[in-house]
N, CA, C and O atoms as a DFTB+ gen file, in Angstrom:
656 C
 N C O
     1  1     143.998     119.665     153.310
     2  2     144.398     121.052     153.389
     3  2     145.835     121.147     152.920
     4  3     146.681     120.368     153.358
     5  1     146.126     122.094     152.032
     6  2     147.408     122.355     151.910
     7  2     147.792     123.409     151.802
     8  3     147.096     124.092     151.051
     9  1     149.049     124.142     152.440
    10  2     149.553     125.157     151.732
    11  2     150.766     125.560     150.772
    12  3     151.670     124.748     150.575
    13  1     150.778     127.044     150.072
    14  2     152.257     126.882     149.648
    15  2     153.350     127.418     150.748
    16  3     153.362     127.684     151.950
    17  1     154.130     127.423     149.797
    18  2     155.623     127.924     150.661
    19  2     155.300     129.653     151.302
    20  3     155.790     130.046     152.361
    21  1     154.504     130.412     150.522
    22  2     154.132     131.333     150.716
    23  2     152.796     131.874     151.783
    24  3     152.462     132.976     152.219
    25  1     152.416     130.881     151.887
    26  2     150.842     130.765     152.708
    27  2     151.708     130.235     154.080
    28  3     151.307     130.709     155.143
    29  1     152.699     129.427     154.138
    30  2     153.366     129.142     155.002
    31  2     154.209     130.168     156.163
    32  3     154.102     130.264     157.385
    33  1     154.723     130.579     155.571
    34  2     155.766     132.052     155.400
    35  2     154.078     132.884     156.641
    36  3     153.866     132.877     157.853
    37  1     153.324     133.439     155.456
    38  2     152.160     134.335     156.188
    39  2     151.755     133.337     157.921
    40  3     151.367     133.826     158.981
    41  1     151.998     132.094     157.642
    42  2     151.775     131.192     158.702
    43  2     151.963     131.778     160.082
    44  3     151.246     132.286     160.944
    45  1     153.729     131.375     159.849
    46  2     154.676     131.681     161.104
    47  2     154.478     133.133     161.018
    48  3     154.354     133.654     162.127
    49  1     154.413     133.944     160.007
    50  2     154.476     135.632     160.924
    51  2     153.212     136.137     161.484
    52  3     153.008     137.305     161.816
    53  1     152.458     135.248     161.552
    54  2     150.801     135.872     162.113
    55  2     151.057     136.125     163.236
    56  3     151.901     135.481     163.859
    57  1     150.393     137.108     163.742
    58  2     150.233     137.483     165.618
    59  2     149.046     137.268     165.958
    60  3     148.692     137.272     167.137
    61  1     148.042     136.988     164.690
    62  2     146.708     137.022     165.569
    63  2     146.097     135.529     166.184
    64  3     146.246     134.370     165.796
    65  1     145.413     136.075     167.220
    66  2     144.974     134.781     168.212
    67  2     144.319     133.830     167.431
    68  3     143.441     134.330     166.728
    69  1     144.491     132.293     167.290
    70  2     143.730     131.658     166.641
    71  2     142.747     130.915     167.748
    72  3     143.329     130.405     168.705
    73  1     141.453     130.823     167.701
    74  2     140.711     130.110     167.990
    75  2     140.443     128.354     167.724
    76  3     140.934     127.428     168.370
    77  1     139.314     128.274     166.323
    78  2     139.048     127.480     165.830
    79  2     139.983     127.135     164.766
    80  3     139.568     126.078     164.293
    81  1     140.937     127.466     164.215
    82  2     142.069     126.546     163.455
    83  2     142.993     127.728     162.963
    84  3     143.040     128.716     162.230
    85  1     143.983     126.638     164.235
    86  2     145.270     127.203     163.912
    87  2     146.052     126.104     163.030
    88  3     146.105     124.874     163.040
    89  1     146.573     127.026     162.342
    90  2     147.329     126.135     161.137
    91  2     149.122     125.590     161.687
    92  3     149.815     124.729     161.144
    93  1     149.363     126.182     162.533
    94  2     151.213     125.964     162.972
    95  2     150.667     124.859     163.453
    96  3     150.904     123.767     162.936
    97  1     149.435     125.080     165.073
    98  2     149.442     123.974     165.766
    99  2     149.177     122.316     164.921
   100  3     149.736     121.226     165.043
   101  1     147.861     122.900     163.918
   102  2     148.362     121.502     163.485
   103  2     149.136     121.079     162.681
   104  3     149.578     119.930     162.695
   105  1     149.467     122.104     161.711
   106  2     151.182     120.994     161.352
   107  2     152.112     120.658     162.171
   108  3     153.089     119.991     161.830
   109  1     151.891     121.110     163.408
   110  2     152.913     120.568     164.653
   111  2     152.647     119.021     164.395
   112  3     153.393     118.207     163.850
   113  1     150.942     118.779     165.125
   114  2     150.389     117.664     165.194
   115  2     150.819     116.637     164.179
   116  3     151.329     115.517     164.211
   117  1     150.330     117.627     163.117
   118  2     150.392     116.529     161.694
   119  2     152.028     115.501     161.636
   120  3     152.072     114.319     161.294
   121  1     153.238     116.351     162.069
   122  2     154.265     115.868     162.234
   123  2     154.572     114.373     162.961
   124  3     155.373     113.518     162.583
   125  1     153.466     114.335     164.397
   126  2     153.331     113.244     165.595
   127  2     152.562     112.489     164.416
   128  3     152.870     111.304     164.537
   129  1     151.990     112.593     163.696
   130  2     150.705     111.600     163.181
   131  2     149.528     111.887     164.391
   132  3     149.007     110.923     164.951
   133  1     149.233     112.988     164.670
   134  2     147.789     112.908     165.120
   135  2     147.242     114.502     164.937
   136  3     147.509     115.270     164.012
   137  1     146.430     114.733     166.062
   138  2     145.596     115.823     165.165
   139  2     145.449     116.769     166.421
   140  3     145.898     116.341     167.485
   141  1     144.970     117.784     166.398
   142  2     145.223     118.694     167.613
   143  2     143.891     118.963     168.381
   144  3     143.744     119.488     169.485
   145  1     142.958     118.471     167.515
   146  2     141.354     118.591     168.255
   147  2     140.858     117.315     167.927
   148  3     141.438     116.644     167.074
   149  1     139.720     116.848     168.583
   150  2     139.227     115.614     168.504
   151  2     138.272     115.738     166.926
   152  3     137.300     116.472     166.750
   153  1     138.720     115.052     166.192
   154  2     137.966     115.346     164.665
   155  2     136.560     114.553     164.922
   156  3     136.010     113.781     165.707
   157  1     136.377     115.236     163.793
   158  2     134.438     114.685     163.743
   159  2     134.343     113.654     162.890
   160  3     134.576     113.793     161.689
   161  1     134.005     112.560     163.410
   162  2     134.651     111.050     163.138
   163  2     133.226     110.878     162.557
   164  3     133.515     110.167     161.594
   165  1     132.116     111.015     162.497
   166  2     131.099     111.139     161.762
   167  2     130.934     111.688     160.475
   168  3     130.304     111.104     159.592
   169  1     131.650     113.147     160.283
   170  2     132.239     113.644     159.202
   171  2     132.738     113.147     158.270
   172  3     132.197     113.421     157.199
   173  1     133.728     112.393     158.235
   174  2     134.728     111.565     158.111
   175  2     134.035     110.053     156.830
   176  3     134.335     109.633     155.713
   177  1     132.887     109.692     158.044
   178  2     131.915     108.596     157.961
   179  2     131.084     108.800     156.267
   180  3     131.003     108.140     155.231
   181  1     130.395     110.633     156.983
   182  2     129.578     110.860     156.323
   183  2     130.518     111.351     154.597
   184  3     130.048     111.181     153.472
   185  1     131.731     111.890     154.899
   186  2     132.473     112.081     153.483
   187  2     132.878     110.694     152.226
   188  3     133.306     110.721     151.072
   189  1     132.481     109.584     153.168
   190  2     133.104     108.319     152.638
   191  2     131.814     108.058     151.798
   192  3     131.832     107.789     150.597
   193  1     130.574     108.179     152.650
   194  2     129.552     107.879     151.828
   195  2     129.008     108.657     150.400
   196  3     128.398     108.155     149.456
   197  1     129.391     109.854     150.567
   198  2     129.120     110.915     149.528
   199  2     130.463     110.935     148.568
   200  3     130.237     111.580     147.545
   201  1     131.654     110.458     148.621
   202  2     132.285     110.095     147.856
   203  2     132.181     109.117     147.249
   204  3     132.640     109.195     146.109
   205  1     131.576     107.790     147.645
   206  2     131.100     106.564     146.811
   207  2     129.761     107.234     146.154
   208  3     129.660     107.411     144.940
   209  1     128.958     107.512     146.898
   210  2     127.871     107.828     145.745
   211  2     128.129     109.284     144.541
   212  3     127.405     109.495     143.567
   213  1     129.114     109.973     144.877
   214  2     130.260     110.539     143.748
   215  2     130.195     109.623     142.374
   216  3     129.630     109.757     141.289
   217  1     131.268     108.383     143.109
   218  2     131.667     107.764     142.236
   219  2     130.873     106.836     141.398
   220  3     131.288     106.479     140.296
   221  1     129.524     106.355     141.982
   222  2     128.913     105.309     141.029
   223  2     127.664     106.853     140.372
   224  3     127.347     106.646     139.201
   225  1     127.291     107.639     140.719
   226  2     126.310     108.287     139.834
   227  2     127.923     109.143     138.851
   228  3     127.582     109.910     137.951
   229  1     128.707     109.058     138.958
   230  2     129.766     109.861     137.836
   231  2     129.476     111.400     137.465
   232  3     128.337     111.868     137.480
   233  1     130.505     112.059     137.166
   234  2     130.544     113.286     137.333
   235  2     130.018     114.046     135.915
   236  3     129.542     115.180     135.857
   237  1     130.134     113.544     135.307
   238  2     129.206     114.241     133.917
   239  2     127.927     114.417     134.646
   240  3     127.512     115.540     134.929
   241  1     127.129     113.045     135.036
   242  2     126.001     113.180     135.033
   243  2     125.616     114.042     136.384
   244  3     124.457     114.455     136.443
   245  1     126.484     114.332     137.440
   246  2     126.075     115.384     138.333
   247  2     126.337     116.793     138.204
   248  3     125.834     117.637     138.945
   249  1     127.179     117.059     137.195
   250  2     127.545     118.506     136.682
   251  2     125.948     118.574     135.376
   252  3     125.390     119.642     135.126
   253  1     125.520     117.260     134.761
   254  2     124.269     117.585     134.066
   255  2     122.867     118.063     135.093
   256  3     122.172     119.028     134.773
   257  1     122.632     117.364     136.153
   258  2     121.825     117.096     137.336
   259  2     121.832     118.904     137.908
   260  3     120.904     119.712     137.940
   261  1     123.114     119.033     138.255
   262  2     123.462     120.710     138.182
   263  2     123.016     121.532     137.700
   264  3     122.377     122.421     138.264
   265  1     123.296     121.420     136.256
   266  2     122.756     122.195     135.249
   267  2     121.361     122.405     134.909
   268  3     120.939     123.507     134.559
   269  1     120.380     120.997     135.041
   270  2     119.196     121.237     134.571
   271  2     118.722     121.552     136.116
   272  3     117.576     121.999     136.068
   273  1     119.155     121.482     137.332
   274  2     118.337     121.779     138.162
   275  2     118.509     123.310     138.691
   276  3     118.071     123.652     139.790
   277  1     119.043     124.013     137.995
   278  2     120.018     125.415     138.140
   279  2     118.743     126.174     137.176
   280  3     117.906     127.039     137.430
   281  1     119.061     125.412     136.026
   282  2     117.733     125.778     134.884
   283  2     116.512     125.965     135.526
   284  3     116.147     127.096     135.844
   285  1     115.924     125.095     135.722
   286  2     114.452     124.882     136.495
   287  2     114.527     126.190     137.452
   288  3     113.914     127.239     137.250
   289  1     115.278     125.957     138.382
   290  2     114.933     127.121     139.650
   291  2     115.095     128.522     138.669
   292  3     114.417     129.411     139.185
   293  1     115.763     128.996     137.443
   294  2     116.200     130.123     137.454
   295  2     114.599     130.364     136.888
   296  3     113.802     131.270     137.134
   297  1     114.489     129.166     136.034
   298  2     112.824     129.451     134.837
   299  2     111.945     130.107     135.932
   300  3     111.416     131.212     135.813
   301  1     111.836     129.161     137.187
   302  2     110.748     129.186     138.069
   303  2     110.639     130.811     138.323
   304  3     109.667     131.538     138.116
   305  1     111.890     131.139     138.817
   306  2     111.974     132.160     139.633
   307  2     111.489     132.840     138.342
   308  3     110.261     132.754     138.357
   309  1     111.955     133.562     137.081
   310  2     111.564     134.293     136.025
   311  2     110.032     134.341     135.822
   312  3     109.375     135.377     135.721
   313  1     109.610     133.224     135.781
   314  2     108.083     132.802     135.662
   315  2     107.085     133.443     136.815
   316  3     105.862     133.334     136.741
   317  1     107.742     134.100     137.846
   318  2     107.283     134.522     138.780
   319  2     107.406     136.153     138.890
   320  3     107.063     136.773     139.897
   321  1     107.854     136.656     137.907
   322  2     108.000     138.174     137.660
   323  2     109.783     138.612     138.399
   324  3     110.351     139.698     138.289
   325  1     110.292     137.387     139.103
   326  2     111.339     138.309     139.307
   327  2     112.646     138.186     138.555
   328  3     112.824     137.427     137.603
   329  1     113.646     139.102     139.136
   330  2     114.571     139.458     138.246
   331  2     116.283     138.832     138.754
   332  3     116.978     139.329     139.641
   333  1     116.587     137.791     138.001
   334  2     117.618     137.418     138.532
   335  2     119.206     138.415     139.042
   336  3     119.511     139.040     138.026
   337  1     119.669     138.564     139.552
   338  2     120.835     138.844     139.971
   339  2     122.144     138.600     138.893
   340  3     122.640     139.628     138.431
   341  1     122.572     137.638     138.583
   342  2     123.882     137.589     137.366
   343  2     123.087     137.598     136.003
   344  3     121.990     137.143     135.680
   345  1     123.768     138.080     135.538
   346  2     123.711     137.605     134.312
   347  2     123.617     136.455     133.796
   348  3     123.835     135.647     134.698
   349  1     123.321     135.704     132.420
   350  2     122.740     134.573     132.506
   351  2     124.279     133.470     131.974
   352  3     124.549     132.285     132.173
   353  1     125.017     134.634     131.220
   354  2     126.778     133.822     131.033
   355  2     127.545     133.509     132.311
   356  3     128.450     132.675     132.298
   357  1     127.181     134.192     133.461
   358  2     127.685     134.432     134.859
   359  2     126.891     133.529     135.743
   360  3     127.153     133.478     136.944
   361  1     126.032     132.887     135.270
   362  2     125.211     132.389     136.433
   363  2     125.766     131.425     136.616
   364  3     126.516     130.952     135.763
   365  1     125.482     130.678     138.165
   366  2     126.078     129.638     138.797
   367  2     125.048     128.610     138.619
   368  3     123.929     128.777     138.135
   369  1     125.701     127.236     139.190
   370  2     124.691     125.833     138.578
   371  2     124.302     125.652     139.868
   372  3     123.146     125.260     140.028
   373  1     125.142     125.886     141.064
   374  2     125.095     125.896     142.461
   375  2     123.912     126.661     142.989
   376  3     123.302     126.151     143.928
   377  1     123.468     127.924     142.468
   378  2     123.039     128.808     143.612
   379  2     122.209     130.331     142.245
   380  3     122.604     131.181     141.447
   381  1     120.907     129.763     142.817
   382  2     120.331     131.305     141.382
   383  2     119.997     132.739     143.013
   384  3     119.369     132.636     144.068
   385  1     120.511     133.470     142.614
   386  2     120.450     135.086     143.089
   387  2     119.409     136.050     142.694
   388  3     119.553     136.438     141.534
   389  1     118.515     136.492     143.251
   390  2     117.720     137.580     142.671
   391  2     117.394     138.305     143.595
   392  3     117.208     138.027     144.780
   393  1     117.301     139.496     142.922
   394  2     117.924     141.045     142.642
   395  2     115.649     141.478     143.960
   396  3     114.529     141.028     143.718
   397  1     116.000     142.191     144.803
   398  2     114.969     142.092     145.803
   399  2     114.766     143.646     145.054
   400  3     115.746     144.375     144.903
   401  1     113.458     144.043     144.629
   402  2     113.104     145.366     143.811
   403  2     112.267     145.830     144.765
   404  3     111.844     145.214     145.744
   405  1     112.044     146.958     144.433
   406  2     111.089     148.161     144.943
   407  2     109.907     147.343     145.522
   408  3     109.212     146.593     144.836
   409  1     109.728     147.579     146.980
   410  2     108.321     147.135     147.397
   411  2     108.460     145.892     148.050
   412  3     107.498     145.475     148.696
   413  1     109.871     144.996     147.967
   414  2     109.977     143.575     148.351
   415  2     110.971     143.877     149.755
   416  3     111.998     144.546     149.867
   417  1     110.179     143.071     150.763
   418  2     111.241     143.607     151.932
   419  2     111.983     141.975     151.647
   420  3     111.232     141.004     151.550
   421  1     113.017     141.860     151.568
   422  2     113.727     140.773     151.587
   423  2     113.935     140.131     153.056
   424  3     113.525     138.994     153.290
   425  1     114.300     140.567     153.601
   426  2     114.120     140.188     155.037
   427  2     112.959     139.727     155.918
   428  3     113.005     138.930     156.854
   429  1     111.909     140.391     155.426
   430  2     110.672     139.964     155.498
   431  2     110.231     138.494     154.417
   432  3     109.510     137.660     154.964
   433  1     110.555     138.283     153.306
   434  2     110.471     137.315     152.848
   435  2     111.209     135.593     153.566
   436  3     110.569     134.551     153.705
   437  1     112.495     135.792     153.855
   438  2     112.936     135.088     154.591
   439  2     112.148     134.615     155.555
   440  3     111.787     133.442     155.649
   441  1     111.778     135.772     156.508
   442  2     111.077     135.391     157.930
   443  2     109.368     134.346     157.708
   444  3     108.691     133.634     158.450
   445  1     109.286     134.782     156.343
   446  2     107.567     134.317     155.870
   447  2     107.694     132.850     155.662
   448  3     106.934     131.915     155.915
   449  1     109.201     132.940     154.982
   450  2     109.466     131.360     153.904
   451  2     109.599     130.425     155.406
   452  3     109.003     129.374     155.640
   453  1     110.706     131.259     156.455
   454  2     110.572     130.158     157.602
   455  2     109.725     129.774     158.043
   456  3     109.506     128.565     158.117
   457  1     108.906     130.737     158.517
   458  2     108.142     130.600     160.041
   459  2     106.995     129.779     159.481
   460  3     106.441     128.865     160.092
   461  1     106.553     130.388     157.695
   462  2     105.358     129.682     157.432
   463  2     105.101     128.423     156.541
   464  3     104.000     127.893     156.392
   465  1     106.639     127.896     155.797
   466  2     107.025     127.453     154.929
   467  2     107.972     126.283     155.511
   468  3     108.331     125.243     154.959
   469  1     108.204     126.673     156.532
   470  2     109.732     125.968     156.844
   471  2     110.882     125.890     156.014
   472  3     111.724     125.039     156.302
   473  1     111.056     126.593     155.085
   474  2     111.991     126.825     154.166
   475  2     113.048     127.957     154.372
   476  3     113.016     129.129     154.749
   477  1     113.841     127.220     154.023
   478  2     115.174     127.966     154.065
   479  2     115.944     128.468     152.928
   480  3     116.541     127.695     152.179
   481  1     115.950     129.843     152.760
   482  2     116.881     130.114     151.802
   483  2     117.800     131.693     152.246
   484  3     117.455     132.434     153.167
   485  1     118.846     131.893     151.450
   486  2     119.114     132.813     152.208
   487  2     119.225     134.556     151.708
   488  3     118.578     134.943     150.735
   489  1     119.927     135.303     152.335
   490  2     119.835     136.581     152.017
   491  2     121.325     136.958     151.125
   492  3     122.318     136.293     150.829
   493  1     121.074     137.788     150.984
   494  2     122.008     138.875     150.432
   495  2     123.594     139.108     151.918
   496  3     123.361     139.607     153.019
   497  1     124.732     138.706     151.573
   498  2     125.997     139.184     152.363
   499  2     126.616     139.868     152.166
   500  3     127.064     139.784     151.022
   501  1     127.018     140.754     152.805
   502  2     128.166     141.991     152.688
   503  2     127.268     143.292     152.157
   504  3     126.305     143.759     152.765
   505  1     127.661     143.652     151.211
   506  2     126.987     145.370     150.503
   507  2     125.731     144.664     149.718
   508  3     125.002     145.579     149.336
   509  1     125.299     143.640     149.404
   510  2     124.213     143.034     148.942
   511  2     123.327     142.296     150.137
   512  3     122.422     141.499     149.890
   513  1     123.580     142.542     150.968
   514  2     122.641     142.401     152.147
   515  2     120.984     143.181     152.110
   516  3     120.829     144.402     152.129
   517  1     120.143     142.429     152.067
   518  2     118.811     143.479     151.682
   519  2     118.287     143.457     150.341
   520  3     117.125     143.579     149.956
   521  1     119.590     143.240     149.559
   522  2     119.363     143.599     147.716
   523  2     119.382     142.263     146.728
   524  3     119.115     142.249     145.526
   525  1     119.879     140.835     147.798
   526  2     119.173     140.098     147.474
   527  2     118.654     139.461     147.932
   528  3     118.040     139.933     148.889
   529  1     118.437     137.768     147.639
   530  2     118.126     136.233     148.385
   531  2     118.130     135.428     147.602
   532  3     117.663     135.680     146.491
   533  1     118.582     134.349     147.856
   534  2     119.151     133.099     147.454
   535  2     118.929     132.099     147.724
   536  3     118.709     131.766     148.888
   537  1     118.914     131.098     146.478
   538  2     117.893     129.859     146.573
   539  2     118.916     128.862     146.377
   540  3     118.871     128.526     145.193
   541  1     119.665     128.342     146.889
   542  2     120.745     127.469     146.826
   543  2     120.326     125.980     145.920
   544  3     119.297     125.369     146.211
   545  1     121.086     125.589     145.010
   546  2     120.701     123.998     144.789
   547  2     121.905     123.707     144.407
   548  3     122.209     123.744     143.214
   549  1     122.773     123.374     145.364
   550  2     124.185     122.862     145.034
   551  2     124.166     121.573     145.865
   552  3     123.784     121.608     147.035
   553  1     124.612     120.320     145.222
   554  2     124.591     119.192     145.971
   555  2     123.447     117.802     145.455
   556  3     123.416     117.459     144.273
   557  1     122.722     117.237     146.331
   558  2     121.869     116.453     146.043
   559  2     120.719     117.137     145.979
   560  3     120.446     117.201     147.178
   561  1     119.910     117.657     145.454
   562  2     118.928     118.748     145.409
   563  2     117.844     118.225     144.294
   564  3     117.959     118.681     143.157
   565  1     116.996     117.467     144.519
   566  2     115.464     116.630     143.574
   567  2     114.869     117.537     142.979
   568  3     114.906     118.593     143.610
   569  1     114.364     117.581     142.085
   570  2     113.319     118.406     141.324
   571  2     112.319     118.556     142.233
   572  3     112.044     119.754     142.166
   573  1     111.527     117.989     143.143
   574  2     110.219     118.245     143.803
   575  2     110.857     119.009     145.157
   576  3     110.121     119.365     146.077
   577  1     112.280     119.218     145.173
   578  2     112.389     120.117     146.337
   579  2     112.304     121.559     145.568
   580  3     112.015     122.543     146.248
   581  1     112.477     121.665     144.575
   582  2     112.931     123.174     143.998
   583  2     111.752     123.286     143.791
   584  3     111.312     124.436     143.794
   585  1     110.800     122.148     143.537
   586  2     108.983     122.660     142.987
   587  2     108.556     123.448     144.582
   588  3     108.205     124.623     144.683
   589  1     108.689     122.509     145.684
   590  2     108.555     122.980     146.684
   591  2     109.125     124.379     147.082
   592  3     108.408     124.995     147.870
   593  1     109.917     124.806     146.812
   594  2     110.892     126.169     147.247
   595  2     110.163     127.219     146.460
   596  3     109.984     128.320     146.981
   597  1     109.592     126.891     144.877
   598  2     108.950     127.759     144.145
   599  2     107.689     127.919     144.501
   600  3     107.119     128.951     144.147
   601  1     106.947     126.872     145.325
   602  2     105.240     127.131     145.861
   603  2     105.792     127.882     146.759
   604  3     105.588     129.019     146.331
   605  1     106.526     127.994     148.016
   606  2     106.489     128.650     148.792
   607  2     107.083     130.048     148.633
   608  3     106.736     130.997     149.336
   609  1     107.952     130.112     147.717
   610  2     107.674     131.412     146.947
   611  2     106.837     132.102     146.616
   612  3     106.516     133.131     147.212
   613  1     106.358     131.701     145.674
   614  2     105.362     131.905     145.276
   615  2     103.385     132.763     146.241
   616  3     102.509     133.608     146.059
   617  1     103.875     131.569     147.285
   618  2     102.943     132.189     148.099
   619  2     103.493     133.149     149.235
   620  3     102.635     133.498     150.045
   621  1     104.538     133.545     149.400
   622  2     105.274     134.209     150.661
   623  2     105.308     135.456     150.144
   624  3     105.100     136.470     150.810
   625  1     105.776     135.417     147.986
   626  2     105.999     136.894     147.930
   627  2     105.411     138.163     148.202
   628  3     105.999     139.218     148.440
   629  1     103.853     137.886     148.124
   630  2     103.031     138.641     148.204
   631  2     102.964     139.328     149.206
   632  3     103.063     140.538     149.414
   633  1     102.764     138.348     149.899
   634  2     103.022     138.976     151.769
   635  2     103.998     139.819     152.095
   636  3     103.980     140.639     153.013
   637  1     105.021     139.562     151.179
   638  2     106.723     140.367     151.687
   639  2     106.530     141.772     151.176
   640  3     107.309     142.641     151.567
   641  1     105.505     142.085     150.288
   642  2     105.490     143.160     149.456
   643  2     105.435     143.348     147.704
   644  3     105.141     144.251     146.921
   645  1     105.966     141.730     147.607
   646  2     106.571     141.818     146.227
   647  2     105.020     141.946     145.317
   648  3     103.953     141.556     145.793
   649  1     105.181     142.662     143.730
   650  2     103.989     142.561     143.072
   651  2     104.449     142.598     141.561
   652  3     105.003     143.488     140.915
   653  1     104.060     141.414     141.242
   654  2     104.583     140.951     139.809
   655  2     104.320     142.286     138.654
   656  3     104.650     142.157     137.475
């Protein structure tokens, strides 16, 4: 974590109550050499391992891994009558968005993908709450999970309302 001189500044003049991370207290800490809450030493564990396997699969080939698996989910989803959310110069490698149309309760789709699918994906936040849902593949994410995410698509939409 770092800040600037300016993020610093906003630091010390805050009044509001901090809960879960206050930033003075721990640069207090940071000063002693220790830390102000008991850290998640598993975390820690688990960042060491995902940074070595970072480093031996190399970063071309996971920004490629990205890309074609960004591809796949967007085809899938298209192939299925619906209508993506960004544009296709705008789209992310992380995460494809689509746009919930006339007749599709989105919220209702969610509840179908869980309860009957066990799948998880998510909704629309803020003023796009309702208007979309989101199929995340940012990270370690296999081709036979996104095949999986598209069957259960596939079979949930109907139910939600949606009609190609």
């Amino acid at each position: 974590l770092s800040f600037s001189a300016k993020a610093w500044e906003a630091v010390e003049k805050s009044k509001m109550p901090k809960f879960y991370f206050d930033a003075k207290k721990a640069k207090s800490y940071l000063e002693k050499n220790q830390t102000p809450w008991t850290p998640g030493v598993p975390t820690f564990y688990a960042l060491h391992v995902a940074l070595n396997e970072l480093v031996k699969e190399g970063l071309d080939s996971i920004f490629a891994r990205h890309i074609k698996t960004a591809q796949k989910t967007r085809d899938g989803l298209k192939a299925m009558g619906l209508t993506l959310f960004a544009e296709p110069k705008y789209a992310s490698n992380t995460i494809s968005s689509v746009k919930v149309t006339d007749g599709l309760d989105g919220i209702k789709l969610l509840k179908i993908l869980l309860d009957e699918h066990d799948t998880v994906i998510a909704g629309g936040q803020a003023n796009l709450g309702g208007k979309i849902f989101r199929v995340g593949h940012l990270g370690y994410v296999v081709e036979s999970e996104i095949d999986a995410v598209l069957e259960a698509l596939k079979q949930a939409l109907p139910k939600a309302g949606f009609k190609a």
